[in-house]
N, C-alpha and C positions, 0 to 999 in steps of 0.2 A: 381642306377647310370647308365648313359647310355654312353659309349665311342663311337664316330665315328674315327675310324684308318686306314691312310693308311699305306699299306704294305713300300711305299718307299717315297720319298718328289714328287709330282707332281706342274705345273704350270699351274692353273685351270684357270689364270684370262681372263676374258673373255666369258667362258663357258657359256650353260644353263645347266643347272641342270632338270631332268624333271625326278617325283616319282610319283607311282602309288601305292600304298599300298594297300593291299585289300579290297575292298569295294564291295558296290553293284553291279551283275553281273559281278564282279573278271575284269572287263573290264582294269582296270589299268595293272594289272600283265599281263595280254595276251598281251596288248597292249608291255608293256617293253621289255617282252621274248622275243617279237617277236623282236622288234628292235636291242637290244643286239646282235641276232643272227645275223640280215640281216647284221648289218654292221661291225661285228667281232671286237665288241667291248673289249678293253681288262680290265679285273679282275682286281683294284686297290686297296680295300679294304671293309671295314665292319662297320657294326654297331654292337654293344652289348651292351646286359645289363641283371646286376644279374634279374632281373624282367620279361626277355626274358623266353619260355619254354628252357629248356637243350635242345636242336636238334641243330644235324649236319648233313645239305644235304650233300649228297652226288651224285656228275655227273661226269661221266667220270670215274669211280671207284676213284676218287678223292674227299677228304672230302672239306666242305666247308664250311661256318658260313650262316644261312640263310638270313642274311639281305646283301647284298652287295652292291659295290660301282663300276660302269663299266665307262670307258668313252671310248670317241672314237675323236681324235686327228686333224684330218683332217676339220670337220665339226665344231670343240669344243662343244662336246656332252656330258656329266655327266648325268647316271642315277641309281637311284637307285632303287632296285629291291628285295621284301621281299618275303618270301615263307612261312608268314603267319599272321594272322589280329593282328594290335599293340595291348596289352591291353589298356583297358581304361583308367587307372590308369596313364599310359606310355605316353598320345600322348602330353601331353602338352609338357611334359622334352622333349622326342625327337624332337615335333617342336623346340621348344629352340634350341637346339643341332644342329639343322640340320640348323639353320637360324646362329647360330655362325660360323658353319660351311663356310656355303657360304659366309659372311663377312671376314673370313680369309682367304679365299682363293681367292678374289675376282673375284666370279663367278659371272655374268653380270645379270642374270635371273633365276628363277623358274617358273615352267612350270606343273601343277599336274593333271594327269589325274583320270577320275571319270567318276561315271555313277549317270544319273536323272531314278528315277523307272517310268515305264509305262508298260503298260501291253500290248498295243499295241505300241510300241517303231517306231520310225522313223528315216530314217538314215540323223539324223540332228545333231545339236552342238551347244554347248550356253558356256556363257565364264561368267566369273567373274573376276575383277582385281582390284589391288591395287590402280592405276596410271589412272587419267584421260586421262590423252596425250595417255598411252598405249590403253587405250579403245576404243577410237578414230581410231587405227590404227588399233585394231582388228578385228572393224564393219568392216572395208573395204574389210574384206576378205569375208564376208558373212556370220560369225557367228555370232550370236545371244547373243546382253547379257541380262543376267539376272538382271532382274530391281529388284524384291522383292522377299525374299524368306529366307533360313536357310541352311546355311552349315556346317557339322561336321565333326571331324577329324582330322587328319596333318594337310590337307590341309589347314583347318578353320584357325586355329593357324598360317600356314603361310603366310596367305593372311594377316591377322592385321598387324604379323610382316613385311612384304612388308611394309605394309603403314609408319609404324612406322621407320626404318631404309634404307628408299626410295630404297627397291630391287624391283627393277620391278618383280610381282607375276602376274602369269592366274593360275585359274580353266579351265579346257577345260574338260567338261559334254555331255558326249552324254546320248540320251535316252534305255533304258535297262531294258526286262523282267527281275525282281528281281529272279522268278522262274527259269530262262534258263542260260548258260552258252553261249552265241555265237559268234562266232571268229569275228563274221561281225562285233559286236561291236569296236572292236580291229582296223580293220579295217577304219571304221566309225572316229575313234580318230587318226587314223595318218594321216589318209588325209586328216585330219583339223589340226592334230599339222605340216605338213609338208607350210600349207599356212600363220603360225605362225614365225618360224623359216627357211625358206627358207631352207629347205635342203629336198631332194627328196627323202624320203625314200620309196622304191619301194616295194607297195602292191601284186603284182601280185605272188611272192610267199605263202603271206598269204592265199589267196583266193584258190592257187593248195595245200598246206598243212594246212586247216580251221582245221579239223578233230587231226592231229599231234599237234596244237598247241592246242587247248583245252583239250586233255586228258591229253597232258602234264603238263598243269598246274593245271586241276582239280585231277591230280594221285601227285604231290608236295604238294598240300593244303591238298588231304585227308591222304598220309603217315605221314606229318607233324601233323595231328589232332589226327591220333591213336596214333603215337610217343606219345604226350601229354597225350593224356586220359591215355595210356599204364604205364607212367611215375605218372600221378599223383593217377593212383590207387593203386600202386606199395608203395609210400609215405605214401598215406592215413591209407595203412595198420599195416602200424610201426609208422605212431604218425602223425601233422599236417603238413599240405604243403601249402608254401607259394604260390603256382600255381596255378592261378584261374581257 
């Protein structure tokens, strides 16, 4: 079972919503962290599910559930920000979940960022969406949509939903050494999700702390991963674990 909670009642309508869940070159979560930060977004709640590893981040010597719910008021911003790859088993209920989610709260849009593998990656962007009228309005910015192709994931899941219960959904893909972690990517994604949703989120501290934000989210993904292993070797030893 998968709960999304918030901590108090919020009035979201209006909002974009925009998730990066981990993916190829981790570019979602860099991208999030970084926004979260830039615009002192505040902590409003979480996701869970018994299906989740048992971990609790902890930042600020403060515990905290690792999928969380941030938004930020001013702009009507909602992001969601995980601190480790859904199971597979998981991503469909959580799309479900999260696209209930946005219909009760009458959040205006979804917004999911991702990365395309390349081995030589360029600092471009390519879109995918629910909505033809939205398409239309996103070439104009100069990203690129993707005509044919396969996408997996939340995001996958939430893009059909888009179509089906008319939420306006984007994919926004940039391209990304699958092998590398690079902030630039992060980068790359806000200054194309910034010509999306008109709100300036300003890069120039990414670019002076590139270094800060990558360890930081490659030192969250790999505590998170021992935690796990730690935890399910721990299980394995006294009988089976449901944790894959």
């Amino acid at each position: 079972m998968i709960e999304i909670k918030l901590f108090e009642e919020h009035d979201l309508a209006g909002y974009t919503l925009i998730e990066g869940f981990p993916g190829v070159g981790l570019v979602g979560p860099m991208a999030n962290s970084y926004i979260i930060e830039s615009l002192s977004m505040e902590y409003i709640g979480y996701i869970s599910s018994d299906g989740f590893p048992p971990i609790t981040a902890i930042h600020g010597n403060k515990p905290m559930f690792p999928v969380r719910i941030y938004k930020e008021a001013k702009d009507k911003l909602a992001v969601i920000i995980s601190e480790f790859t859904i199971p597979t088993n998981l991503v469909y209920q959580l799309a479900e979940e999260i696209t209930e989610f946005v219909r009760k709260y009458k959040i205006e849009r979804i917004i999911s960022i991702g990365g395309i593998p390349n081995q030589k990656p360029k600092d471009v962007a390519y879109f995918i969406t629910s909505e033809e009228d939205l398409s239309e309005k996103v070439k104009k910015t100069g990203i690129m949509p993707i005509e044919e192709g396969v996408v997996a994931g939340v995001s996958a899941i939430l893009l059909v939903n888009g179509e089906q219960y008319n939420i306006p959904t984007i994919d926004l893909l940039v391209e990304v050494n699958p092998t590398i972690m690079d902030p630039k990517y992060a980068e790359v994604a806000i200054l194309n999700l910034n010509k999306i949703i008109n709100v300036k989120i300003n890069t120039e501290e990414l670019e002076k702390e590139a270094k800060l934000v990558e360890t930081k989210v490659r030192d969250i993904l790999k505590k998170t991963k021992d935690s796990h292993d730690s935890y399910t070797k721990a299980v394995d030893a006294t009988g089976p674990s449901m944790y894959a």
